[in-house]
N, CA, C and O atoms as a DFTB+ gen file, in Angstrom:
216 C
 N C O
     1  1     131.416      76.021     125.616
     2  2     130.864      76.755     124.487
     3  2     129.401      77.073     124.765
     4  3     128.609      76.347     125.365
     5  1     129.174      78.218     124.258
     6  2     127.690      78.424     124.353
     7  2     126.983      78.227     123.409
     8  3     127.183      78.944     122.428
     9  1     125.818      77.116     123.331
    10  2     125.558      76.738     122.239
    11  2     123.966      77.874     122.175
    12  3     123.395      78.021     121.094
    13  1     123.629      78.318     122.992
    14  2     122.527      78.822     123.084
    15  2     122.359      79.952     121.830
    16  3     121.273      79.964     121.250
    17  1     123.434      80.922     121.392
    18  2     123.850      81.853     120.965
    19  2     124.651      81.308     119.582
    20  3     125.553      81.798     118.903
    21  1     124.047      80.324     119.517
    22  2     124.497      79.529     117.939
    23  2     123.278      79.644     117.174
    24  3     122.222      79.251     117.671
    25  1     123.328      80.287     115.684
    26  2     122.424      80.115     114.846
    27  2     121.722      81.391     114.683
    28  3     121.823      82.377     115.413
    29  1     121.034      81.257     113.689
    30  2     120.139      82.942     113.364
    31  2     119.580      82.951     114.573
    32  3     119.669      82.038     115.394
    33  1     118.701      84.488     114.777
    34  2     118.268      84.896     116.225
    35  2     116.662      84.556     115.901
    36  3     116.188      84.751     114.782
    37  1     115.941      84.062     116.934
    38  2     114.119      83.994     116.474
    39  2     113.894      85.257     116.453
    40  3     114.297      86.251     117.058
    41  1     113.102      84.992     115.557
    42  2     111.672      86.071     115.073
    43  2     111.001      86.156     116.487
    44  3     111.392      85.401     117.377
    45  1     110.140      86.935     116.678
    46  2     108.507      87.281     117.264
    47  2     108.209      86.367     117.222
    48  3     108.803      85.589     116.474
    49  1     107.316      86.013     117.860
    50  2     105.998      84.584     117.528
    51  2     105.159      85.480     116.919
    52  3     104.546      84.847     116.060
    53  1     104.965      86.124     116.921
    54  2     103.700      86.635     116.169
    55  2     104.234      87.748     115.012
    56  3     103.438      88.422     114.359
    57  1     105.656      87.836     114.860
    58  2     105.919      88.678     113.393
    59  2     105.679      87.912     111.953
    60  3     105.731      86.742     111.573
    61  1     105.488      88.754     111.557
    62  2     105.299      88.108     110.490
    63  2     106.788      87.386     109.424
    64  3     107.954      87.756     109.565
    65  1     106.418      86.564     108.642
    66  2     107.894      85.673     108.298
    67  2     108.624      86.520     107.032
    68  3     109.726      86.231     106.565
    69  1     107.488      87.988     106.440
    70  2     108.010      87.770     105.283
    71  2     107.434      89.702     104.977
    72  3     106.834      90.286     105.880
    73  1     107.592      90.062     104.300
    74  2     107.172      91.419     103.785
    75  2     106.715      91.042     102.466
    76  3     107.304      90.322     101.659
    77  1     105.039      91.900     102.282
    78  2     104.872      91.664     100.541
    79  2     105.576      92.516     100.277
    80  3     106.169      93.404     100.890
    81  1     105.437      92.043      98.839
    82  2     106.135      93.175      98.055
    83  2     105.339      94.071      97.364
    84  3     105.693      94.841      96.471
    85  1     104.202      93.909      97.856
    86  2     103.518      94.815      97.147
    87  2     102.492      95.863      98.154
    88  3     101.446      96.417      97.816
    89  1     103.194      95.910      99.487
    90  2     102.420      96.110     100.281
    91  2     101.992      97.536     100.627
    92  3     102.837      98.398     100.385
    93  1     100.494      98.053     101.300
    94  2     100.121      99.447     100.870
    95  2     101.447     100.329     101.445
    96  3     102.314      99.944     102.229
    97  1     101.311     101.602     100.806
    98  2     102.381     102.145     101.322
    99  2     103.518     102.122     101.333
   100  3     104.154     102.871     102.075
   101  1     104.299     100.953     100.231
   102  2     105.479     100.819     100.098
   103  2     106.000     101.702      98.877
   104  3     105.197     102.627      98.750
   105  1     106.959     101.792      97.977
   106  2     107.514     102.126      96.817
   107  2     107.000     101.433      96.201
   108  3     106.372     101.990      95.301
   109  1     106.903      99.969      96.224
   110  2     106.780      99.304      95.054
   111  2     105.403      99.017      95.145
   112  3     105.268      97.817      94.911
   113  1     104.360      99.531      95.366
   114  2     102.909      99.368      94.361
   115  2     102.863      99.532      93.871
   116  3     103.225     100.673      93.581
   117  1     102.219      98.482      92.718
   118  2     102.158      98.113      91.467
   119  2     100.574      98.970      91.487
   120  3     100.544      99.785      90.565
   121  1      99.622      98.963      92.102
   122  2      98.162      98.812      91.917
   123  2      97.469     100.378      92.316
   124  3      96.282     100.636      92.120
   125  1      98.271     101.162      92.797
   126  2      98.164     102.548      93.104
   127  2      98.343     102.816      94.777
   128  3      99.393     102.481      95.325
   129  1      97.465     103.315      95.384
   130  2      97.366     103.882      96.812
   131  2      96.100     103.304      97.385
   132  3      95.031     103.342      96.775
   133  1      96.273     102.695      98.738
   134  2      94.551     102.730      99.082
   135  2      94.136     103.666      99.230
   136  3      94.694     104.658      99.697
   137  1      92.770     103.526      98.765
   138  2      91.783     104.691      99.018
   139  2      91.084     104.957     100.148
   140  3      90.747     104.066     100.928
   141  1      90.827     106.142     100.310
   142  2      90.386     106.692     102.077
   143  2      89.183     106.268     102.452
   144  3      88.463     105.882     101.531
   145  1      88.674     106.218     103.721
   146  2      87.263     105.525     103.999
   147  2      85.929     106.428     103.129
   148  3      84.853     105.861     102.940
   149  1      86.047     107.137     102.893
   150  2      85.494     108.431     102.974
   151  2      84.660     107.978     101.705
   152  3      83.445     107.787     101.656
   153  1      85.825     107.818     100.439
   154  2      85.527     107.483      99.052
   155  2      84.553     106.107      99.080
   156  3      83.517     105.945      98.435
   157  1      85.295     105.003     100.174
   158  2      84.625     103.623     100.042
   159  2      83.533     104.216     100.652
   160  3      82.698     104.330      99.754
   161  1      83.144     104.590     101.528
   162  2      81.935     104.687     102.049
   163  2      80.596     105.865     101.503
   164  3      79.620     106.236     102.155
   165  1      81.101     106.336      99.739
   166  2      80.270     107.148      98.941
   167  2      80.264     105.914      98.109
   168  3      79.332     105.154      98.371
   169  1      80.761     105.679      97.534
   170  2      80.488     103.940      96.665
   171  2      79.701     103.511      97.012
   172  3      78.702     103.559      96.294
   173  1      79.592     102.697      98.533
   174  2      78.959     102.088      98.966
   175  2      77.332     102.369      99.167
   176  3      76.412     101.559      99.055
   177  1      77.290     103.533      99.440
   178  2      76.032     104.540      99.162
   179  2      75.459     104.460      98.034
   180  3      74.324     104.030      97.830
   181  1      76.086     104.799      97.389
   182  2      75.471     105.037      95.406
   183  2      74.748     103.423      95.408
   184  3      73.545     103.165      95.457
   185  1      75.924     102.442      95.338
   186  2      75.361     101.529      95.204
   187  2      74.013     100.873      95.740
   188  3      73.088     100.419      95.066
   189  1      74.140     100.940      97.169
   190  2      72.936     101.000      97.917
   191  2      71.416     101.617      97.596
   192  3      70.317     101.064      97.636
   193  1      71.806     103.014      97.255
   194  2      70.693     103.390      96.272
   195  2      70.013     103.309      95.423
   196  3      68.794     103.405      95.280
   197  1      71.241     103.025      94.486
   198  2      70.576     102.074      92.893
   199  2      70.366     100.493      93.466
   200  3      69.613      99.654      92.972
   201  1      70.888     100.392      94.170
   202  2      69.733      99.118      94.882
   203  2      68.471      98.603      94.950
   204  3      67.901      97.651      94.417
   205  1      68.075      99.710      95.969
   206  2      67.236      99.824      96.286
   207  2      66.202     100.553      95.644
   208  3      65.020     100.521      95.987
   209  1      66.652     101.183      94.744
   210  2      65.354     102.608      94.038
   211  2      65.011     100.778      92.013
   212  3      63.926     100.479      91.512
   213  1      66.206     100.286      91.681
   214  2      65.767      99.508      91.178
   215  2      66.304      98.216      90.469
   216  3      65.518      97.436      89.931
């Protein structure tokens, strides 16, 4: 008998064990879409400004 070929098959070592469920890009986000660098990196600006000005 081949016992080698007994039992579920391994994963990856390095896959992951599990899928969120809420993960970007899926159907099921709950929380909307990520947003593009573009937007984070005008935020980040504004803020910086009113930072710095007081």
């Amino acid at each position: 008998m081949d016992y080698k070929a007994a039992g579920a098959p391994k994963m990856g070592k390095k896959a992951p064990k599990h899928e969120e469920h809420n993960a970007h890009g899926s159907g099921k986000k709950p929380f909307g879409a990520r947003e593009d660098k573009a937007a984070l990196l005008a935020r980040m600006k504004k803020a910086a400004a009113e930072k710095k000005k007081g």
